[in-house]
C-alpha positions as CSV (number, residue, x, y, z in Angstrom):
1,X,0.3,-14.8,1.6
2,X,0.5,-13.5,4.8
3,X,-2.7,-13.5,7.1
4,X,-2.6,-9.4,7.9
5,X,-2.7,-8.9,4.2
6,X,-5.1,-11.4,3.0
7,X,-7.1,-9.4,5.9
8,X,-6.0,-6.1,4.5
9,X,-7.1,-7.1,1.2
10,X,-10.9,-8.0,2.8
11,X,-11.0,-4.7,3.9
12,X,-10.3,-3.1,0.4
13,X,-8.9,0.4,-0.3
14,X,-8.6,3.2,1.8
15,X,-10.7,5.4,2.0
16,X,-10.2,9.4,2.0
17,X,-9.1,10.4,5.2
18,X,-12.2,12.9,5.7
19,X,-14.4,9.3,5.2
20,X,-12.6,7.1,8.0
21,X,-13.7,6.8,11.2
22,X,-11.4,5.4,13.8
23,X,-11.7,2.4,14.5
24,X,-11.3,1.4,10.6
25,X,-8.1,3.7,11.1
26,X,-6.4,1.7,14.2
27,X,-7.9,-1.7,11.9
28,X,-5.7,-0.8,8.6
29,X,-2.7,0.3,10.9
30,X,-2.4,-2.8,13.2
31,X,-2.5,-4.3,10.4
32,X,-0.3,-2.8,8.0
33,X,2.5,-2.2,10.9
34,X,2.0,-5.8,11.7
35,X,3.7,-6.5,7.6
36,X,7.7,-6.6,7.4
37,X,9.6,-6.7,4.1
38,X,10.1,-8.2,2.1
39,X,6.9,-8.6,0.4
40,X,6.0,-11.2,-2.1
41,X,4.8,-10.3,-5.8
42,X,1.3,-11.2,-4.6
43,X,1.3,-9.4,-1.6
44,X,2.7,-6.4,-2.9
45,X,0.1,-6.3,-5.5
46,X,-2.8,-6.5,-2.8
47,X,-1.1,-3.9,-0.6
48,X,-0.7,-1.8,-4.0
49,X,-4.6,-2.3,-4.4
50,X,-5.2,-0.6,-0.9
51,X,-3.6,2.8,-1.6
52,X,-6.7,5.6,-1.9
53,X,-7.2,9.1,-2.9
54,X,-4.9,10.2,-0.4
55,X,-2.3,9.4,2.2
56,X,-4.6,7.7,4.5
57,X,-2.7,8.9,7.6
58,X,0.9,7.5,6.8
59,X,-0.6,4.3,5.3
60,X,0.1,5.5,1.9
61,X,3.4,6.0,2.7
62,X,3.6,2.8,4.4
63,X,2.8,0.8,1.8
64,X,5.0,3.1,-0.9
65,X,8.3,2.0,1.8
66,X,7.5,-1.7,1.3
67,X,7.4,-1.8,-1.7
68,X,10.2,-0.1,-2.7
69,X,11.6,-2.5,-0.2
70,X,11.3,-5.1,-2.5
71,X,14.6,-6.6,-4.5
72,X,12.3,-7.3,-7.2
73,X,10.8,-3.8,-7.6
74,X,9.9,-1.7,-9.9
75,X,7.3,-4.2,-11.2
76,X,5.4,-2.9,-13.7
77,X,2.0,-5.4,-13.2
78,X,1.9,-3.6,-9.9
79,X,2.6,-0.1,-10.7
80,X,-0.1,-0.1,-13.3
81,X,-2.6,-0.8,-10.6
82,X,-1.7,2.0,-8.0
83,X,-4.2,4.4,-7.8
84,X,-3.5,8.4,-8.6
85,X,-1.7,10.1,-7.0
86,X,-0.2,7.4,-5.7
87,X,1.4,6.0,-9.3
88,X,2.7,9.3,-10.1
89,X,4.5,9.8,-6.7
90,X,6.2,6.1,-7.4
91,X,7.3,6.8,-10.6
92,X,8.6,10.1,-10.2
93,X,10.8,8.6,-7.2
94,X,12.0,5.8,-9.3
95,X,13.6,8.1,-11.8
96,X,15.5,9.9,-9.1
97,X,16.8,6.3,-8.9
């Protein structure tokens, strides 16, 4: 596993963008910019982990792009653990698909 995600995966879920403060905004980002595809199973199941009640300013969506990056995905194991609304947002693209 990469080091920026074993990092990301310290720093757990996102929280709701009203709960952030800035610095732990600029952390998560230089951190999740910092992550090129593709992703491994394991990573993409730790970066799946970090998705929160919202879109986290574009880190949701960040982490949605990568791992529909993956030649592997959809996996199931991972999609089970995405939070709302975040699951429902990935499986309503993948039947578009």
């Amino acid at each position: 596993m990469r080091e920026a995600v074993r990092q990301l995966s310290t720093m757990g879920q996102f929280p709701a963008e009203s709960n952030a403060d800035q610095q732990q905004v600029e952390r998560f980002e230089t951190l999740l910019t910092s992550v090129a595809p593709p992703l491994t199973i394991e990573e993409a199941g730790v970066l799946a982990g970090l998705l929160g009640p919202d879109e986290f300013f574009g880190g949701g969506w960040t982490i949605l792009h990568l791992l529909e990056s993956m030649p592997e995905w959809p996996i199931d194991d991972v999609l089970r653990r995405i939070a709302q609304p975040w699951q429902d947002r990935m499986r309503n693209r993948l039947k578009k698909f």
